[in-house]
N, C-alpha and C positions, 0 to 999 in steps of 0.2 A: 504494500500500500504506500502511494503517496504521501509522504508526509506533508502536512500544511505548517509552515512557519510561518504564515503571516502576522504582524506587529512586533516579531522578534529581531534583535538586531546582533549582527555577527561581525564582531572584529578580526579580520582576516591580515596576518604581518606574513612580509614577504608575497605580495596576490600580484606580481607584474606579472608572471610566467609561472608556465610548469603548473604543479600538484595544486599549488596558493590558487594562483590564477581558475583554476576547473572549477576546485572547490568554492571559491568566490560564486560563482556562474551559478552553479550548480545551487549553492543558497538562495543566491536573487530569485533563480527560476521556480522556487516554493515559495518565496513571498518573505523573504528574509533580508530586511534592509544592511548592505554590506557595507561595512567602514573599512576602505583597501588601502595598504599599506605597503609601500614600497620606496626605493628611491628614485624610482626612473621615472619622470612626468608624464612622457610619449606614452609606454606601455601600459599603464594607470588609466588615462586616457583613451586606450584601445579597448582594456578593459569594459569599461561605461558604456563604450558604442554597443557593445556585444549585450553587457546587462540590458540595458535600455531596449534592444533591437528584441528583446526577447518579451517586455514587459516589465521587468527589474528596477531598483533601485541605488544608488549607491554614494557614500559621500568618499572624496577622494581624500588620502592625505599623504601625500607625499615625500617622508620623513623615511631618515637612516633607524631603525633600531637599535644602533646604539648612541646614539642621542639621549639618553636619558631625561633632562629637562624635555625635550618634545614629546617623549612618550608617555611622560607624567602628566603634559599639558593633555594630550589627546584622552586619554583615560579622563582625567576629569571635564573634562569637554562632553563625554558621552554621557556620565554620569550625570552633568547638569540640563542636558537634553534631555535626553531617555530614562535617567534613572538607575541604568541597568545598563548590561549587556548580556547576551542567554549564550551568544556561542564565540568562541575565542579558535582560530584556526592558525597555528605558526607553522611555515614551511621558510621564513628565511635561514640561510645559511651561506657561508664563507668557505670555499675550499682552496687550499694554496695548491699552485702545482704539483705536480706529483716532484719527490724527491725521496733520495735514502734519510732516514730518519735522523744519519748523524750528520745531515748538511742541511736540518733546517734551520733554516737562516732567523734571528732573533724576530726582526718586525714581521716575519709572515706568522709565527708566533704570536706575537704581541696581536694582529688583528682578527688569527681564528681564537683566540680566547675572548676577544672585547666579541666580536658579533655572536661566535657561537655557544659561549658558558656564560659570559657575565650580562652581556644584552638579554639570554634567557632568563636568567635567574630574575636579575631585575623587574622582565617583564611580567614573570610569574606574582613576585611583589606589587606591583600595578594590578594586576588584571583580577586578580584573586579576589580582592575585597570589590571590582565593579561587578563579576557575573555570581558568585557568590547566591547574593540576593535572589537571581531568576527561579522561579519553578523547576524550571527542569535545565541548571545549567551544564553546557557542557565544553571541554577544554581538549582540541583535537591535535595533535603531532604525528610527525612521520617517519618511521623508520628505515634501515636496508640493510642487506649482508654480500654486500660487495667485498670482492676482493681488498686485504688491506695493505700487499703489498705496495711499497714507495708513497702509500698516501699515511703515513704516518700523525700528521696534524689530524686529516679528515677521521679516520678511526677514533683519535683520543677524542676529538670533540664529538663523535657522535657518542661514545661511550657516557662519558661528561653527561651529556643530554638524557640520553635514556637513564641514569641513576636521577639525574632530577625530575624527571616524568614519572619515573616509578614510584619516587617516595613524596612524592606531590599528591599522586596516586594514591597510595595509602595517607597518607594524612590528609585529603579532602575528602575521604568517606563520613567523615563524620558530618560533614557540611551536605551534604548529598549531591557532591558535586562529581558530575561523571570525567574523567582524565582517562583519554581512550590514547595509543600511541599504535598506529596504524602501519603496516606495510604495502605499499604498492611493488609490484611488479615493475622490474627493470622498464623505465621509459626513456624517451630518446631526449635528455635534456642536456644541457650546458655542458653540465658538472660530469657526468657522465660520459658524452663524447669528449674530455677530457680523458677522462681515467681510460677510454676504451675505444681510442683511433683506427679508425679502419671497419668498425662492427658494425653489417649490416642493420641499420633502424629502422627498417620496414618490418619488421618481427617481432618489435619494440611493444608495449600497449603505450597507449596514449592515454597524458593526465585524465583529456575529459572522462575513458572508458574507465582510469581506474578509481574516480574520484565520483562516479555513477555508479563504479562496485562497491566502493570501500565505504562511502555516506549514509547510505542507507541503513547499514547496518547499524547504524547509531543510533537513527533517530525512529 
């Protein structure tokens, strides 16, 4: 069955592309007002045409994650609007080139900690007391068990992530707050034909097909 989200509003970080981006879609198209969050302005932008083209809604904000002051501003932005927020979707993430572990370099370091452990953490801090409140709030991530040869950074920080999802997990049970940490199926994006040059992406699934498999099950 269809779920109907209508009046619910869904803060989506990381929504230019990829998993962010479907999942964004895929909200609007049940009636779910989406707050998209990226740093690209164009792709943001792309975004809306498609929400809108479909019937959708969306307010844009265009801000880095790890900004802190902006992310705190936005969070209480929504909060003074709506009151709330029922769904929080994070798909941004940082991957340094691939290299052997004992050549990464300090500042490629220094930026997959700030985007990908401490922009989480933080944001888990913001977001937690705005959906909290909702009836049936829920907090969606994404996982994968890619190869972790040369990508040494990418591994730690997803590792990093998933212990904070987990134990976010267990300790928003008591709030009834749901903390789902999802896997999709190898898709054809960025980060990816990165780690795996040359690999036919016509065999790939596509964000929309697996953010049409993986949603539903939630709601």
């Amino acid at each position: 069955m269809t779920p109907d989200l209508t009046g619910q509003i869904a803060l989506v970080t990381g929504a230019s592309r990829g998993i962010g981006a479907a999942a964004a879609e895929w909200l609007a198209a049940r009636g779910a007002h989406v707050v998209a969050v990226a740093r690209t302005t164009g792709a943001l932008e792309d975004l809306d045409d498609r929400i809108q083209a479909q019937g959708g809604t969306a307010t844009l904000a265009p801000m880095d994650v790890t900004d802190e002051g902006a992310m705190a501003h936005l969070c209480r932005s929504i909060f003074d609007r709506w009151g709330k927020a029922d769904i929080w979707v994070h798909s941004a993430f940082y991957a340094a080139a691939l290299t052997p572990v004992a050549h990464l370099q300090p500042r490629e370091l220094d930026t997959l900690i700030a985007t990908n452990i401490r922009a989480l953490s933080r944001l888990i801090a913001f977001v937690d007391p705005l959906i909290t409140p909702a009836p049936a709030a829920r907090a969606v991530f994404f996982d994968d068990d890619w190869d972790p040869k040369f990508a040494g950074g990418y591994a730690m920080c997803k590792a990093a992530q998933r212990a904070l999802v987990h134990i976010w997990q267990a300790e928003a049970m008591i709030n009834r707050l749901e903390v789902h940490l999802l896997h999709p199926r190898p898709m054809p994006t960025a980060i990816r034909a990165r780690f795996y040059p040359g690999e036919d992406r016509r065999v790939l699934a596509t964000p929309v097909d697996e953010a049409a498999r993986l949603l539903p099950l939630i709601f």
